[in-house]
N, C-alpha and C positions, 0 to 999 in steps of 0.2 A: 065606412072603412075603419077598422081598429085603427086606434092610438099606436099600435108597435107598426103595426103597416105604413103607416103615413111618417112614424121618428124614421123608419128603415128607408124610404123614399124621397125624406128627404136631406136624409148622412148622401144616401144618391147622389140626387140630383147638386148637393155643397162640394163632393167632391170630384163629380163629372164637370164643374160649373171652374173648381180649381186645377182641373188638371187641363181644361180649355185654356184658361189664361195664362200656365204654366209653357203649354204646347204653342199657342200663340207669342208668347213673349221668346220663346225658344229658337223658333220657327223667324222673328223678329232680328235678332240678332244674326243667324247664319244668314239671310239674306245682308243683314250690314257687312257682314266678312266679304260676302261675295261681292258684294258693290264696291267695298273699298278695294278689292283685290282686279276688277275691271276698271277699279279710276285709276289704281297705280299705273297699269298697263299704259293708260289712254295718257297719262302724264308725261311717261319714258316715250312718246311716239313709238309706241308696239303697234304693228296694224292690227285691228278689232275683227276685220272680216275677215274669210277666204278669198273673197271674189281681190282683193286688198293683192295677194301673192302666189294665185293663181295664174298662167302665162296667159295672155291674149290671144285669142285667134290670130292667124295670120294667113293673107291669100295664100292658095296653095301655090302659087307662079314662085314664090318666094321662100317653101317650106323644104327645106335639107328631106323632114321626113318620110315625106313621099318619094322620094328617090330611096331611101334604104328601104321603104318598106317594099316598095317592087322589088329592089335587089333579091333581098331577104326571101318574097315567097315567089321567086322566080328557081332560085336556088335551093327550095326548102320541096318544090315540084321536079327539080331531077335526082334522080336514085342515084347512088355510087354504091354497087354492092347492096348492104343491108340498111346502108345510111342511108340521108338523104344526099347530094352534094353540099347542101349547107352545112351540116354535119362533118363531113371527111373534110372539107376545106376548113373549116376552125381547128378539126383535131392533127392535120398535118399542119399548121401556121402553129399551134402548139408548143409543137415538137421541135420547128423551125425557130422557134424565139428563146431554146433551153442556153445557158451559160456553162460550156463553151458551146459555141454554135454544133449542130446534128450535122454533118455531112450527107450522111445518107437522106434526111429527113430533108435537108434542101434540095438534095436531085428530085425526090418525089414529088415537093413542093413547084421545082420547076417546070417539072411535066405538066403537074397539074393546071400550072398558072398558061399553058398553050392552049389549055380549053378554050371552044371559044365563047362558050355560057362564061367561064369562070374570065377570061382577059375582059369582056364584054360589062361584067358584074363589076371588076376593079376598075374599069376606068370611069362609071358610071358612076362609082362610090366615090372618087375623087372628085367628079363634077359636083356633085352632091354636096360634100363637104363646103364646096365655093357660096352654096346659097344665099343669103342676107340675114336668115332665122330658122328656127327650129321650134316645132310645135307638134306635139303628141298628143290627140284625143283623148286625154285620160279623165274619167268621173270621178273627180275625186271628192263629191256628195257622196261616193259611198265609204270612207271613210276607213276603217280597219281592211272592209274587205275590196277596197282599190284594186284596180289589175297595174300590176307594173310588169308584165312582161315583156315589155321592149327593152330594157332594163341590158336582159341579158343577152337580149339580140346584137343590140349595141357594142357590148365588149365582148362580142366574137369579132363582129364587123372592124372594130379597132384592132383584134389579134390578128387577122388577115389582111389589113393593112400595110402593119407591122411586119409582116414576114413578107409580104412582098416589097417592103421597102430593103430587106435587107438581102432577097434575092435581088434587087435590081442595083446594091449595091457589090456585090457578089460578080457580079456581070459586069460591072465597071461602067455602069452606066448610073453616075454620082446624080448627077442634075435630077434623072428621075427619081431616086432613092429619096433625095432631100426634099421633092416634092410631096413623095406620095408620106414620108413620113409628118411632113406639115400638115400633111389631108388627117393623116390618123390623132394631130393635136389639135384641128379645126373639130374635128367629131368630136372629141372628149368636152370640148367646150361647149356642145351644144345645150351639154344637161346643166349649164352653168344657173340658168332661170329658175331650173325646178325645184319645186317648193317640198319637198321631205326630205329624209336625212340619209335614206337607202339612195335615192337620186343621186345625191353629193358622196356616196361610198363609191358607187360605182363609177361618177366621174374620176373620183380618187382609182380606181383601178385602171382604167380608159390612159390618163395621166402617165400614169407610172410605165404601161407597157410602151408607150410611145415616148417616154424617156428613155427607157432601156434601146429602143432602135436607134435612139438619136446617141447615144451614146455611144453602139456598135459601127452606125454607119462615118460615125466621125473619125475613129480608128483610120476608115482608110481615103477621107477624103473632108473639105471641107466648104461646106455651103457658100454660095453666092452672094455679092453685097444685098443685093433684094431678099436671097432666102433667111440671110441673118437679118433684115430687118424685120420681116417677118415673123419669124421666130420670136424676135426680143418685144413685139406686140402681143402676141401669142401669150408667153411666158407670164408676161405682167396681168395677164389677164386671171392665172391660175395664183398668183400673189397678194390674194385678195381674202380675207376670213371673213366678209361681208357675205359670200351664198351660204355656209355653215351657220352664220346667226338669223338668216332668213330662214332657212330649213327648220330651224330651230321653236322658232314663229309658225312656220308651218306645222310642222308636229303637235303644237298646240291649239291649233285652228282647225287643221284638217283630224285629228286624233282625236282630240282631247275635247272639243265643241262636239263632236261626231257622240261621244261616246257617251258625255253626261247630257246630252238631250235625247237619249234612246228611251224608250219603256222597259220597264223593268222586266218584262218577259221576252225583249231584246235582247237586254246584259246579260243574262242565266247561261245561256250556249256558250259567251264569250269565254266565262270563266270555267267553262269546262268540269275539270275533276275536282276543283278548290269549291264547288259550291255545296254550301249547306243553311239550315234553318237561322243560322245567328247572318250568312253574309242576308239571304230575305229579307230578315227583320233591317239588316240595315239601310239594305237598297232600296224598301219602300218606308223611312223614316224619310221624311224630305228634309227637314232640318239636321241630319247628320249627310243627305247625299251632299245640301249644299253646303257643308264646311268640306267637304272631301275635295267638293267642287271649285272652292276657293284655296284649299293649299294647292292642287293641282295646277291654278294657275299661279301664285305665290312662287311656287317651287321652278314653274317652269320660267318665270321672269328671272330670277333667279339666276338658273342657267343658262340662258340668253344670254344673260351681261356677263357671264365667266365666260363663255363661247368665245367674248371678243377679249377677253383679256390675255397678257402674257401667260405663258406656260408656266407651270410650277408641278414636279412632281407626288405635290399632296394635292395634287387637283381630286383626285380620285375619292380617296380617304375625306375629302371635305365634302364629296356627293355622298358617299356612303353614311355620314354622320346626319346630311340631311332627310336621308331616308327613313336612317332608326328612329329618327324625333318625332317621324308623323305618327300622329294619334291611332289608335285598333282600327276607326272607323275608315281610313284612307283607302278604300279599298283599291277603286277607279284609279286615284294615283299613284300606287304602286304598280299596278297593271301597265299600264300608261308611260310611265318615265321612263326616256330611252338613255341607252348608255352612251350619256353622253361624253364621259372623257376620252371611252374606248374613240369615237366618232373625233373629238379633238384631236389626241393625239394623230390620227392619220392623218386629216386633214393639214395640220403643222409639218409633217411628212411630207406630204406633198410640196407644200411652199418650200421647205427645206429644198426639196428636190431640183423643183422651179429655179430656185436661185443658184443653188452650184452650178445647172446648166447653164443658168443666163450667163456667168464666169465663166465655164469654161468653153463656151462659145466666142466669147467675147475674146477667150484668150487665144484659141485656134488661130480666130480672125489676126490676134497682134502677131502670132508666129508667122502666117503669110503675108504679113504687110513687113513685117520689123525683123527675119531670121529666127530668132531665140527667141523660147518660152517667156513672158513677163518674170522675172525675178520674184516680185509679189504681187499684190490683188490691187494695188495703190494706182499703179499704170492704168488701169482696169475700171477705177471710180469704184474705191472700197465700199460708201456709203450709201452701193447700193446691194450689195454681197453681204447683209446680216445673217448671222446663226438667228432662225424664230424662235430657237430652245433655249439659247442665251441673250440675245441683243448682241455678240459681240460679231466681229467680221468671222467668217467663212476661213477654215485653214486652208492653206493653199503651201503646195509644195512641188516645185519642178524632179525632175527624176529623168535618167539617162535617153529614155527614148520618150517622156510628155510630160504629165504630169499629175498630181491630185489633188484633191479639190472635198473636203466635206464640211458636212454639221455634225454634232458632238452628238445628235440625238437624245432621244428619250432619257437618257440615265444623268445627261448632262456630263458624259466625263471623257475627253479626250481619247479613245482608243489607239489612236493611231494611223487611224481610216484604215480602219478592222470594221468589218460586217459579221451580223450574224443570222444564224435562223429565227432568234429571237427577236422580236423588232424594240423589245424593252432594252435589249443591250447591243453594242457597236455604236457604231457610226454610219450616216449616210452618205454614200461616196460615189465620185467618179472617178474612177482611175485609168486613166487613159494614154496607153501607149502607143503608139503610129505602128502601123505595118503596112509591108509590101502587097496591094491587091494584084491579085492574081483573078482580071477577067476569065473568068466561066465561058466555055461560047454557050449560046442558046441552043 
């Protein structure tokens, strides 16, 4: 072998020999990132597995969901027209649930509710609701491409609840109304367990429509010492920012474990139009996947522990700044990281919501026991009626025919218990006046 063949073979093999120990010590360190960023977890009691915040099986004798899902494709098998009935029954319960109430859209709503599929299906859905648990078949080893279509079956089943609580309030038939409205905040609750963060939006929607009936049917009547105990069980249950930080857990368990243990000819489809020859290069670099890998989890511990903290309206701008910090190679973690403030703020929403009701139930209740609206919240047990946006008590103001009742909301600034279309500004409010019902006949 020439002398320049063997100097050329072996510059080689000194700097294939340096760029090993280079890539190894490289490779050495993003595995330290990533261990340290699995021992923080494991320090803070974050749960490590799925199976960890996954629901349990449960007999079916005891599962709510087998009773809606027969509903569901009991009703999804008869036609209305072009529809199915499952269909024309959510979109008239719709129409039926608009502010101010649809007149026309409640006759419609009444006829319909004489069916005897559809009477048959509501009172079936009510029993349902009584179950013990709630548990939905869902794989969620498959991870991005999960099926959550119960999802939205679910808050139809809560909108036709809803509208028939407020036909049965309509009809003057109260006891039932306060019932079947109980049933449509037993369902909301059911997605209480589920572990993602679209689960707990869509509770958050479940919530809200069946506040809005509780608030229409109290106008003309008010619940039973049982049904207000109920309710104020109920209530405390949705006053909890504990499923939001577990969802939160979950998104990182069920997403984000899902996604950096793929093959790289997995990943390529996920990222669709953004791929090219540099993300490659970096997706099959394993000491850059796993620093990706470990701010991903950094970032989402992170937001975890803001999840459970007070509000502040630079929540957002403080995620956003986390974001711009990650390094070119983050790929997985920008993909990945949900928006999480958008997710908080609702969630606060709701609580907010939770709590003026629990007040102004609470307050109905003193006007039928005591004549006159409470003067303030104090009658009431202020110290349980906090603003979640501020820490302070809940404003509360009597008024000729009831009274109102809100949180300062998202902007933090007193409106006046002014609502808007924008849920960044107003207030969140009950404003509840008494009126005369006028029984409907059937």
């Amino acid at each position: 072998m020439k002398p320049r063949t063997v100097k050329v073979l072996k510059r080689i093999g000194i700097t294939t020999i340096a760029l090993s120990v280079v890539y190894t010590f490289v490779l050495w360190m993003a595995g330290r990132s990533l261990h340290k960023a699995y021992a923080a977890l494991k320090a803070d009691d974050r749960p490590m597995a799925s199976l960890e915040i996954i629901p349990e099986r449960i007999p079916d004798i005891d599962n709510a969901a087998l009773i809606y899902e027969g509903v569901i494709l009991q009703l999804k098998a008869e036609a209305a027209g072009e529809q199915s009935l499952f269909e024309h029954l959510d979109e008239m319960a719709d129409k039926v649930l608009t502010d101010p109430l649809d007149a026309e859209a409640l006759e419609q709503f009444r006829q319909l509710a004489k069916d005897e599929i559809v009477l048959h299906s509501l009172t079936a859905l009510v029993r349902g609701t009584r179950k013990p648990s709630y548990w939905h078949d869902t794989n969620y080893s498959d991870g991005a491409a999960v099926l959550l279509t119960h999802l939205a079956d679910l808050k139809r089943l809560t909108r036709v609840l809803c509208a028939n609580a407020s036909l049965q309030s309509a009809n003057g038939n109260h006891d039932a109304a306060w019932e079947t409205a109980i049933a449509s905040l037993r369902m909301a609750d059911d997605l209480k367990n589920e572990p993602l963060l679209l689960n707990q939006l869509v509770r958050f929607a479940q919530h809200t429509i069946s506040i809005h009936a509780i608030h229409s049917i109290g106008a003309s009547s008010v619940p039973t010492d049982s049904q207000l105990k109920e309710l104020k069980v109920l209530l405390e249950g949705f006053d909890d920012i504990a499923p939001f930080v577990a969802a939160m857990d979950g998104e990182r368990l069920i997403f984000g474990e899902w996604a950096f243990n793929l093959k790289f000819d997995e990943i390529t489809p996920i990222l669709g139009n953004s791929h090219s020859s540099m993300l490659d290069w970096i997706l099959h670099f394993s000491p850059l996947r796993m620093r990706d890998h470990a701010a991903h989890l950094n970032l989402m511990h992170i937001q975890t522990k803001m999840a459970g903290q007070h509000y502040s309206p630079d929540d957002g701008t403080t995620v956003n700044q986390r974001l711009d910090k990650l390094p070119f190679y983050c790929i997985l973690t920008r993909l990945l990281m949900p928006a999480i403030n958008q997710v908080k703020r609702r969630y606060l929403q709701m609580i907010a919501n939770t709590r003026l009701t629990r007040a102004g139930l609470a307050a109905l209740s003193y006007r039928q026991n005591n004549g006159p609206y409470p003067s303030d919240l104090s009658a009431l047990g202020t110290e349980e009626f906090i603003d979640p946006f501020t820490q302070k008590p809940l404003v509360y103001q009597t008024t000729p025919t009831g009274f109102v009742i809100y949180s300062v909301g998202l902007n933090l600034i007193d409106d006046g218990g002014i609502t808007t279309e924008n849920s960044m500004n107003g207030d969140v409010v009950w404003r509840h006046a008494e009126k005369v019902n006028t029984a409907a006949s059937n």
